[in-house]
Each structure stands twice: as C-alpha cells, then as structure tokens.
LOKOLFI-157246 format. One record per residue (C-alpha): residue in three letters; residue number from 1; x negated, z, y negated. Coordinates in nm, 3 decimals, m for minus. Layout:
N
residu_num_px_pz_py
ALA_NUM_X_Z_Y .
...
//
This chain:
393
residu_num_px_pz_py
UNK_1_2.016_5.636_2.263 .
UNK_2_1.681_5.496_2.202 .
UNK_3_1.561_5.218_2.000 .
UNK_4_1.152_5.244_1.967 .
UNK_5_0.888_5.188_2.168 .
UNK_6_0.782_5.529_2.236 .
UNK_7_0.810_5.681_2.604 .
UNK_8_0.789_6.032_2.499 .
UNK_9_1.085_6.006_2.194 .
UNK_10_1.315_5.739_2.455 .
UNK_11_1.284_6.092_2.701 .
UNK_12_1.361_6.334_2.523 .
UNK_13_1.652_6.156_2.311 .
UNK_14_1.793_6.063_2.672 .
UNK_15_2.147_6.101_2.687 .
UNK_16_2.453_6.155_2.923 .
UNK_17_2.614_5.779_2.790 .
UNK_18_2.803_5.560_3.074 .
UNK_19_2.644_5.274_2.877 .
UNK_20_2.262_5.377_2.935 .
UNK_21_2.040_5.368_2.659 .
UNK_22_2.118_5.119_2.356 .
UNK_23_1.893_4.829_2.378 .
UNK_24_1.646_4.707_2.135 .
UNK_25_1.795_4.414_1.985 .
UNK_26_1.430_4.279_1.819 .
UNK_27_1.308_4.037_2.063 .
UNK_28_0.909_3.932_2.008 .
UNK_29_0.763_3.917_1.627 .
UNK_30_1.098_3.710_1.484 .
UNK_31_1.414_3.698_1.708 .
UNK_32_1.684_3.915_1.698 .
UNK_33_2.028_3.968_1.778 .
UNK_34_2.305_3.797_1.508 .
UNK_35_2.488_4.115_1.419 .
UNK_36_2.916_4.031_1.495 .
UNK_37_3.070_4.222_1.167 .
UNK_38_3.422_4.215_1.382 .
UNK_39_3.268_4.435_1.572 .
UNK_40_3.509_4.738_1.680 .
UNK_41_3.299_5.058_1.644 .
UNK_42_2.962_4.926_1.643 .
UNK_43_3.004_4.804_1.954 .
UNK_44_2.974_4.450_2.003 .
UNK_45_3.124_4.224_2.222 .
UNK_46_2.886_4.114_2.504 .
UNK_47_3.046_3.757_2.465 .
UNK_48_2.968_3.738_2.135 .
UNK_49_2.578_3.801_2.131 .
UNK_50_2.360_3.515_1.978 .
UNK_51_2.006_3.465_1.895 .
UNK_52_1.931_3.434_1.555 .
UNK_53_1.529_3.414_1.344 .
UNK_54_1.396_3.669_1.092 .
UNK_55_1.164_3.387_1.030 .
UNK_56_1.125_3.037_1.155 .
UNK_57_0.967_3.048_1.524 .
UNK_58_0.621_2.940_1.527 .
UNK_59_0.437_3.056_1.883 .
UNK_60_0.582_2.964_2.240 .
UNK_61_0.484_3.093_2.564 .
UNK_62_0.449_2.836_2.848 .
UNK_63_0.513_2.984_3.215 .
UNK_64_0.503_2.746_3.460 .
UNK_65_0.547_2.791_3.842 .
UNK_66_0.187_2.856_3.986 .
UNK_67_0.119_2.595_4.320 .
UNK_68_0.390_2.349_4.220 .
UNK_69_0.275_1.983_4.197 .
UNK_70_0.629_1.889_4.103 .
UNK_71_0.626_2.091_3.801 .
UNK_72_0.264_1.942_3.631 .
UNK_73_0.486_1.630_3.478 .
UNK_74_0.754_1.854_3.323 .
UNK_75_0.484_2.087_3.185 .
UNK_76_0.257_1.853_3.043 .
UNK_77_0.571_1.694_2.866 .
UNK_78_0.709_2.000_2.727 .
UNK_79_0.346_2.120_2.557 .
UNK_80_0.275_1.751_2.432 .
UNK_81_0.642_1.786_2.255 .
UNK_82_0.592_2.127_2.157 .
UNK_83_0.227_2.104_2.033 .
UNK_84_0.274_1.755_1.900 .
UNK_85_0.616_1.708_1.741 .
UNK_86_0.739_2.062_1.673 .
UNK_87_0.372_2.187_1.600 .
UNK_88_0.432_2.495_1.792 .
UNK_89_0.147_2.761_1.906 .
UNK_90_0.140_2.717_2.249 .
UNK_91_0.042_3.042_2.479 .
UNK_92_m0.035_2.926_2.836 .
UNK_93_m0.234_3.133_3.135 .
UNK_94_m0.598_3.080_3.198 .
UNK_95_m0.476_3.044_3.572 .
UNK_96_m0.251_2.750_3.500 .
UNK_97_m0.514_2.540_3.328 .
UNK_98_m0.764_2.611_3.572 .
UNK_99_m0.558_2.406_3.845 .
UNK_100_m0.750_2.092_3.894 .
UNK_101_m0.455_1.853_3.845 .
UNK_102_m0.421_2.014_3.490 .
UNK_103_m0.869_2.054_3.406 .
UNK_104_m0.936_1.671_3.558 .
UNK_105_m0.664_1.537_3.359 .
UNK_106_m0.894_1.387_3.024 .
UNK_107_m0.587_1.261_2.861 .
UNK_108_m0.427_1.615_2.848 .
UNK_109_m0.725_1.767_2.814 .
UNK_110_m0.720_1.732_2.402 .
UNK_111_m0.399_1.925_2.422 .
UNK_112_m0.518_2.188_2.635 .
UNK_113_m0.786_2.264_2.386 .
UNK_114_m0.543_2.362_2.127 .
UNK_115_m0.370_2.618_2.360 .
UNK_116_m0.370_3.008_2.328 .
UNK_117_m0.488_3.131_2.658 .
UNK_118_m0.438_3.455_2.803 .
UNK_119_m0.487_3.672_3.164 .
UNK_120_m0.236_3.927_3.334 .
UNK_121_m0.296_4.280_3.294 .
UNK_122_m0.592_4.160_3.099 .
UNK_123_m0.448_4.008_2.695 .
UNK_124_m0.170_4.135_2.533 .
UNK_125_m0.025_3.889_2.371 .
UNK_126_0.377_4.112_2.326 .
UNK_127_0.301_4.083_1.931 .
UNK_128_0.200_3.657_1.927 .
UNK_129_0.504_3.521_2.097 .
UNK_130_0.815_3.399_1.963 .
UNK_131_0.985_3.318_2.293 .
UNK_132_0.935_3.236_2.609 .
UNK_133_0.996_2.917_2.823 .
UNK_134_0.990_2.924_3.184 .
UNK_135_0.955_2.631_3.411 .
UNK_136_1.044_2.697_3.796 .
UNK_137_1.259_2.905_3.954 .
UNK_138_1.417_3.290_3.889 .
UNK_139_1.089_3.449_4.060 .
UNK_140_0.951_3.274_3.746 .
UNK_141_1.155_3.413_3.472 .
UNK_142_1.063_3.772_3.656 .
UNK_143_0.752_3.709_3.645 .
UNK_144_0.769_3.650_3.299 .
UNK_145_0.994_4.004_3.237 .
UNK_146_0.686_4.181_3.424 .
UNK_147_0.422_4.042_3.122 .
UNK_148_0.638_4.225_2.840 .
UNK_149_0.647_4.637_2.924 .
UNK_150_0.843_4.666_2.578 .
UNK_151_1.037_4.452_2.394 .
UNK_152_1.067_4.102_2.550 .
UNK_153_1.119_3.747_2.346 .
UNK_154_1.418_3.563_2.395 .
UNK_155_1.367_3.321_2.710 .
UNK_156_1.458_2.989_2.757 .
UNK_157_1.471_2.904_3.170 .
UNK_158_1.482_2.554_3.292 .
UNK_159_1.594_2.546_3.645 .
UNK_160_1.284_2.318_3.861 .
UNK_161_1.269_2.568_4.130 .
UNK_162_1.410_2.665_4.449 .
UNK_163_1.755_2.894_4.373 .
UNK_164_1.774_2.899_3.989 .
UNK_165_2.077_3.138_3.944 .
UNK_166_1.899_3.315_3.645 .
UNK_167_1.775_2.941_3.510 .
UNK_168_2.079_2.744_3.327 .
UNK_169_1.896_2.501_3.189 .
UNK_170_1.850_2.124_3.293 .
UNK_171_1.499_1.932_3.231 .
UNK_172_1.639_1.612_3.151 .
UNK_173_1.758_1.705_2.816 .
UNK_174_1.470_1.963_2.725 .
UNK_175_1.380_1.804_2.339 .
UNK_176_1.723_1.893_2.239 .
UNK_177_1.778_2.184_2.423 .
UNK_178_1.452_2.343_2.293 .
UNK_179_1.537_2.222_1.929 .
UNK_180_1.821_2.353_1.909 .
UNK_181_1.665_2.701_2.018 .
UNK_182_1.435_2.719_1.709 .
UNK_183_1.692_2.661_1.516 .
UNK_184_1.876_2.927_1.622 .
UNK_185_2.128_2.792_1.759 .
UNK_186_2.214_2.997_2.109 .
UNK_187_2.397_3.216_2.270 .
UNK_188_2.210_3.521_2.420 .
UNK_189_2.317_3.781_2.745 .
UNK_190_2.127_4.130_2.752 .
UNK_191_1.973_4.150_3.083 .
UNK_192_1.927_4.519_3.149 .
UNK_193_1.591_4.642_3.309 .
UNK_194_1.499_4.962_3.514 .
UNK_195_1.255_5.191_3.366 .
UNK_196_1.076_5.300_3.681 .
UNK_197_0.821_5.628_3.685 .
UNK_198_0.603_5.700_3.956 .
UNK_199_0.442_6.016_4.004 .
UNK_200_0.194_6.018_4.286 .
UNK_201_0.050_6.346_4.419 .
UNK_202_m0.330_6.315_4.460 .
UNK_203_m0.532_6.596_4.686 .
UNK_204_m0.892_6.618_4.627 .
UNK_205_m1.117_6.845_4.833 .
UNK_206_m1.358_6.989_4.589 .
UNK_207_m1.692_7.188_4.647 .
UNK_208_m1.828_7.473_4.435 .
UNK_209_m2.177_7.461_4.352 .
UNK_210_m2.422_7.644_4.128 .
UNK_211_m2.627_7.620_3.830 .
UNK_212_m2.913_7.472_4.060 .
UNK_213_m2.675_7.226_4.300 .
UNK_214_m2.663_7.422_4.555 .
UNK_215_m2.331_7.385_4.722 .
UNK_216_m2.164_7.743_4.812 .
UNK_217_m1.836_7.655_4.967 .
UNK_218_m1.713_7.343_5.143 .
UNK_219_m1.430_7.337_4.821 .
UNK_220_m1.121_7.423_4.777 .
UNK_221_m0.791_7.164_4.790 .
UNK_222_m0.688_7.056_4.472 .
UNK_223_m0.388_6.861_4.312 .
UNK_224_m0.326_6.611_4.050 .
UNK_225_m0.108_6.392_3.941 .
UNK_226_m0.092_6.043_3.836 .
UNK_227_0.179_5.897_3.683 .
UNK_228_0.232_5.492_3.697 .
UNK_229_0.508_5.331_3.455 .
UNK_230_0.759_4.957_3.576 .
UNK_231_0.983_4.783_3.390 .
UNK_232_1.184_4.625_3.672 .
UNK_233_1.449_4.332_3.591 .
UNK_234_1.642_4.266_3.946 .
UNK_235_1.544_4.570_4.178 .
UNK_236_1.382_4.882_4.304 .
UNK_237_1.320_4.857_4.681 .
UNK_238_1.205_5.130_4.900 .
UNK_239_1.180_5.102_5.311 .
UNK_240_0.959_5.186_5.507 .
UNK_241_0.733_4.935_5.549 .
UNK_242_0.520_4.877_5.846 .
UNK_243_0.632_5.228_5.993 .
UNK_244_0.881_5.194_6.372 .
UNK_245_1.044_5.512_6.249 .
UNK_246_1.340_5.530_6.017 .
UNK_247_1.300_5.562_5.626 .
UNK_248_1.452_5.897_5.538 .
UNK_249_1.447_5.934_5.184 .
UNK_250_1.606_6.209_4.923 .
UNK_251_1.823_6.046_4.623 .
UNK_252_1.886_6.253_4.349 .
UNK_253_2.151_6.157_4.070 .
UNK_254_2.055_6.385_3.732 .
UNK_255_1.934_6.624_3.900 .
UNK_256_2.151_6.667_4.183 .
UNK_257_2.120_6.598_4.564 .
UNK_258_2.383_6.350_4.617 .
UNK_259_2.284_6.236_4.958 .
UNK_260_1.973_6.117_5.214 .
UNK_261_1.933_5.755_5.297 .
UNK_262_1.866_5.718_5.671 .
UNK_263_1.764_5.382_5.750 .
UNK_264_1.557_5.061_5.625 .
UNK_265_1.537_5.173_5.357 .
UNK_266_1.709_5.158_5.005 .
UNK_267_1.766_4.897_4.678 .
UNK_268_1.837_5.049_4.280 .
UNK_269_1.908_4.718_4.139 .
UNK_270_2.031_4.602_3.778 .
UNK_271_2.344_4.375_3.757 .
UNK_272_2.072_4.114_3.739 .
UNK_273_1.967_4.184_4.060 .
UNK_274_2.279_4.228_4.191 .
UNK_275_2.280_3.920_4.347 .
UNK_276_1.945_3.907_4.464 .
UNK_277_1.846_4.130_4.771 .
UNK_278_2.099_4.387_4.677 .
UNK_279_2.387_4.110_4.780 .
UNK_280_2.208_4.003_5.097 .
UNK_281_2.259_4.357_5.225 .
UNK_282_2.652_4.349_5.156 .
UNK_283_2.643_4.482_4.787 .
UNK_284_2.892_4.311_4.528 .
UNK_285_2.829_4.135_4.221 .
UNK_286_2.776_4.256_3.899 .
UNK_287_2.780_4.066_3.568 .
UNK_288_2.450_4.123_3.404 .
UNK_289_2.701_4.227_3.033 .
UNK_290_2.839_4.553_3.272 .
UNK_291_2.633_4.854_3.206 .
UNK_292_2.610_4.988_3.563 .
UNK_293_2.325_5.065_3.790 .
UNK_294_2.375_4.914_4.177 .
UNK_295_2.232_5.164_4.473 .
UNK_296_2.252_4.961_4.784 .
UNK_297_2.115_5.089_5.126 .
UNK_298_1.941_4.884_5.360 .
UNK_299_2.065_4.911_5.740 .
UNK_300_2.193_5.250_5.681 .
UNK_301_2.229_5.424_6.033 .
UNK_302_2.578_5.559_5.900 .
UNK_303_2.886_5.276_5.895 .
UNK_304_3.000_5.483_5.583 .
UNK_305_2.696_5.448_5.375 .
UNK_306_2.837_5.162_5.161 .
UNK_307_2.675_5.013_4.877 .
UNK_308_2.799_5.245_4.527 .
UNK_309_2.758_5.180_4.167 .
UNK_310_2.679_5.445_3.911 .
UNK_311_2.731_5.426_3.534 .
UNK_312_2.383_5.288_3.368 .
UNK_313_2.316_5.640_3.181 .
UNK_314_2.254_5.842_3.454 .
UNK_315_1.872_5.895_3.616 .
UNK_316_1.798_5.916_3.923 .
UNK_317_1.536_6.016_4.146 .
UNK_318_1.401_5.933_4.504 .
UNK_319_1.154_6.152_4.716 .
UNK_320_1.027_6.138_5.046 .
UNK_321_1.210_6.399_5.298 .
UNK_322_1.030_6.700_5.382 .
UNK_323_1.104_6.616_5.748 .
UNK_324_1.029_6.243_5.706 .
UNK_325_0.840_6.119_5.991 .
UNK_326_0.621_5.869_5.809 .
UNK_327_0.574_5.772_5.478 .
UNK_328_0.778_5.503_5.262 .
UNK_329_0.666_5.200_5.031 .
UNK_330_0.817_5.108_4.723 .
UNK_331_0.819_4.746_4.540 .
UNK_332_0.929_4.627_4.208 .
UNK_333_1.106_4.289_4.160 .
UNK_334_0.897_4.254_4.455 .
UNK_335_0.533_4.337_4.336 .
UNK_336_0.284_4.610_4.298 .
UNK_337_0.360_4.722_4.611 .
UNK_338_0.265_5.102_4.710 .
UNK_339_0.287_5.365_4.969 .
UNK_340_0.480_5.687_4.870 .
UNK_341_0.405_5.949_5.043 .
UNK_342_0.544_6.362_5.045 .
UNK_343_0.509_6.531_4.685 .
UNK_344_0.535_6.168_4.495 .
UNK_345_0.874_6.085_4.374 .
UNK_346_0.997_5.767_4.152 .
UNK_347_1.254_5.794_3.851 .
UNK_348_1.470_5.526_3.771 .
UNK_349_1.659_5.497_3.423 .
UNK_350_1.796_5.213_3.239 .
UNK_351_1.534_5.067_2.999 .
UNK_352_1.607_5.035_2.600 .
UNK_353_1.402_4.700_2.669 .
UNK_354_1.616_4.447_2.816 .
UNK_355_1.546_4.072_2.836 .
UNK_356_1.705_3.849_2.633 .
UNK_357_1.814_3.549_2.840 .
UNK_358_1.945_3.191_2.618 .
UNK_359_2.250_3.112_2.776 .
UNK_360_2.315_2.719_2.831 .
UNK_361_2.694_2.801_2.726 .
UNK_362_2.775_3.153_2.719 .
UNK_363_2.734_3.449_2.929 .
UNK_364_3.018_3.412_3.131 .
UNK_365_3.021_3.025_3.221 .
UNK_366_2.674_3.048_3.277 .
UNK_367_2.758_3.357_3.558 .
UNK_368_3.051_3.166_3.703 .
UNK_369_2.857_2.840_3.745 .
UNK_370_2.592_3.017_3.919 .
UNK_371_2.782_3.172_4.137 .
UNK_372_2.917_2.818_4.224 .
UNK_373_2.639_2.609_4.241 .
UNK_374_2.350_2.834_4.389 .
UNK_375_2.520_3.128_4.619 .
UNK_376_2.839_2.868_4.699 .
UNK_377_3.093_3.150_4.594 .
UNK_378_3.448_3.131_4.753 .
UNK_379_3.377_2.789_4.879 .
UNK_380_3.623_2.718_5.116 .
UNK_381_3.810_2.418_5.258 .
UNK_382_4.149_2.404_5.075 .
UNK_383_4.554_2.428_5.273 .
UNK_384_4.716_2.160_5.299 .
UNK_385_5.069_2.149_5.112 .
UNK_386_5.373_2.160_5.275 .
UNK_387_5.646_1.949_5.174 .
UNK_388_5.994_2.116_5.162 .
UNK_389_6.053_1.882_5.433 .
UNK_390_5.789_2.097_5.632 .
UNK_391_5.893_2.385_5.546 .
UNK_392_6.201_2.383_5.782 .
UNK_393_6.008_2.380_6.105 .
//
C-alpha cells in the first residue's frame, strides 16, 4: 500500500492487494477522514466514512460551469455568503471572472476583488484549499478531480447541470448545507481514481557533424521516450479515432497477455465511471465503495467479448498491436486527447489519491437515488393484482 505523494515509493511499494492501493485519507491542508474505532482489522466500513477538520476550514474553491448563464445567480450568491457571512477565502478561475456577465457586474465587482484567482495547468493552488464546491453538472466535479494530481479536498457538488448523478446536492438549501460542511458535519464516499502512465516512443533523425559544422552523415534514427502522468476519476477510453479500420489493441493484466480487443475500441473505468460511458456500452454498475476496476469493450467484433471486472490491485497495460493497421487515440475522463501509436503503451493502476465526495445522506442512498432519478433504474409500469376471485380463470 501507499500513502505519500511520491510516484517513485507508490511503485515500487506496489502490491498484489484485491483492494488496490490504500488511499490517502488527508484531503487538502485540513480535512480528513474521522477514524471508526469499531473498526474490524483496520479496515473500515465504507458506510461509515465521515469528514471531519484538523483545523477549522478557512479557504473554498469555487468551480462553476463555464458558458452557463443559468448558473451566474447561484454563483454570485454562494461567494457573497461565503465571502461575506462565513468570511471564507474564496479561490475562483481567472476564466470565470473574465465572463462579461460576471466583469460588467459593479455591484459584484467589490466581491470579486477579494477573490484568490488562479489558471489551469498554470497555479497550483493543491496546498490553499480546504474544499471544493462545484456548481453544474458531473463533467464539473471531473473537471474539478483533473485540477488536484495528488491528494484532492473534500467536494461539495450541487446538482445545476444537465445529468447530476455524481451531484447530490440541492441549491435551494445551500446556507445550511454548506454550514453544516465546515462544521464537519458529513458523511464522505472514497471515489477511487486511475493512475494512468503514458509512455510515448519518440524517433528523431539525427545528423553527425564535426568540430567545424560540417554535416558528415544524413544521421542516424534515434529513440526516446517521454513519459506523461493522469489521474483519471470515471474512465480510460481508447478507440480508434478518426481511423475506418478496426482498433486492435494488446491488454495486458500484470504482466500477462490476457487477450486483444478487436473493435471500437476499449473503456478501463473506476466504479465511478461505471455508469458513465462504460454503462452505455452494456457494462454493469458498480458502487463507487467496491474496490474493482471495470474493462468494458466498445463494439467488440466477438459476441463473447463481454464487459469483465478485475480486482482494483492489479495493473494493467494496453499497447498498440504489432499488426494494427492504424494507430489508436486515448482520452481521459474525456480530455487531453492523444494519438498512440506502435512502441507507446499506457499503464493503468488504482491511484492512492481518491476524491473525497460529501454525501447528501450517505453513500448508499445517495447511489440508489441516483440511479432513480437520473439513469431511471428498473422503472417499469407495475402488474396489476389479481384478486383470488381472478385467480380461478
């Protein structure tokens, strides 16, 4: 198991567990996981898991859903309450306040001026924040997972976008909701995420010259290799992008061969993303608390490719075929998308960096009402009873 932040010591104290790695329970600068002393061998129960504060929350990060004119009321409500009455440090993108609706507005401008502001890929602000709250839909709250590469801050998602299965939480009662969240007071499920490594085979034609420039051979082909590092919350995708061909792709399960996918392509998703893409293309549905790591293919040309679920410890690995016709392309949680081509390969193992999700009741009612309410599980038009009376003819 690994519990630090380091990629080299998380590698090589990789183990064989069913369960994956253990996760980091330190979320951000101050939240962490309220230890359950009834816990049988150390290991708690998922059910049980609840947020609890080193030391009183003082910093908030803001996401809101970018190109959403239905979400600038809600957002300028929540930093006014959290800036105003809770006196909160409030982190919000440069992006976001640079949408006119937000910069023309003069009476919200004296609140924007005592915001933290950050860019993508550009501030790293994974030390500042307490926790996170996200205001759209679930592409939101990934987005959100993709800003933290380590250890994430517990996230509070308020459901004001399109499908909200990963976002339990209502707007209309958001001052006591959020309240109740600094104080502590919350239940927590441990979303697992996918450590994803790609190494990409680069082949540079190189001359030879001498001491005075002069170029003596054309150059000889050399490699190199560059190695690009994911932390992916619902799913690994790899197809085969704008290619007519099929995508014919090695998977490797520690190690070993275990079969060739022949088709569209393939999906390693988390039980997060379980019921994202993965379920679209006939895979079941795993509860994020079930340490398990979903391999779904897409339009396999095989009827007994089915979708198969391996235990969360193993790694696995996915090349292109040596007779592969054309390349592949690989996505993560649908970004940073990249063509893969022969000699690159990506490796997929559970992360030790999971993201802390605040449930709106627990873990399990929260899973079961999402199923009901945004994929419309088992709905169905109930029999009509039959009276004994019935019964006889």
């Amino acid at each position: 198991a690994c519990t630090g932040g380091d990629d080299s010591l998380c590698l090589s104290l990789r183990t064989q567990s069913l369960h994956g790695p253990s996760p980091v329970t330190t979320f951000g600068p101050k939240a962490c996981m309220l230890q359950n002393p009834h816990a049988v061998m150390h290991i708690q129960d998922p059910a049980s898991q609840r947020l609890t504060w080193n030391k009183p929350p003082k910093s908030v990060l803001v996401i809101k859903k970018i190109r959403d004119a239905s979400l600038l009321q809600p957002f300028k409500e929540l930093c006014i309450f959290l800036t105003e009455v809770k006196n909160m440090i409030v982190y919000v993108e440069k992006k976001v306040l640079e949408d006119p609706a937000i910069s023309d507005d003069e009476n919200f401008g004296a609140i924007t001026k005592k915001f933290c502001t950050f860019r993508e890929d550009l501030d790293d602000i994974s030390n500042r924040v307490d926790f996170i709250i996200c205001l759209g839909g679930d592409g939101t709250l990934l987005y959100a997972s993709s800003l933290f590469q380590e250890s994430v801050p517990p996230v509070m998602a308020f459901h004001l976008g399109s499908l909200g299965f990963l976002t339990p939480f209502k707007f209309d009662t958001y001052q006591s909701q959020v309240t109740q969240i600094i104080e502590g007071n919350a239940a927590i499920v441990l979303r697992s995420r996918l450590k994803v490594r790609v190494l990409k085979e680069n082949w540079e034609k190189k001359a030879r010259v001498d001491e005075k420039g002069i170029i003596l051979t054309n150059g000889d082909i050399e490699s190199s290799r560059k190695a690009l590092q994911y932390q992916v919350l619902n799913e690994v995708v790899v197809d085969r992008g704008p290619s007519s061909y099929l995508s014919n792709v090695d998977l490797f399960l520690d190690g070993h061969l275990i079969t060739t996918v022949q088709g569209d392509g393939v999906i390693v998703s988390t039980p997060t993303g379980s019921t994202a893409y993965a379920v679209a293309a006939g895979a079941s549905m795993i509860h994020p608390n079930v340490p398990a790591i979903m391999i779904t293919p897409i339009c396999p040309h095989s009827l007994s490719f089915r979708p198969i679920v391996v235990p969360a410890g193993v790694e696995l690995k996915i090349m292109l075929s040596c007779d592969a016709r054309n390349t592949a392309w690989v996505s993560f949680d649908g970004r940073k998308r990249q063509e893969i081509c022969h000699g690159d390969s990506i490796t997929i193992t559970t992360s030790c960096f999971p993201v802390p999700s605040i449930c709106f009741r627990d873990p399990v009612n929260d899973w079961f009402e999402s199923l009901a309410q945004c994929l419309h599980w088992n709905v169905r038009k109930k029999q009509n009873y039959l009276s004994s009376e019935d019964e006889e003819f």
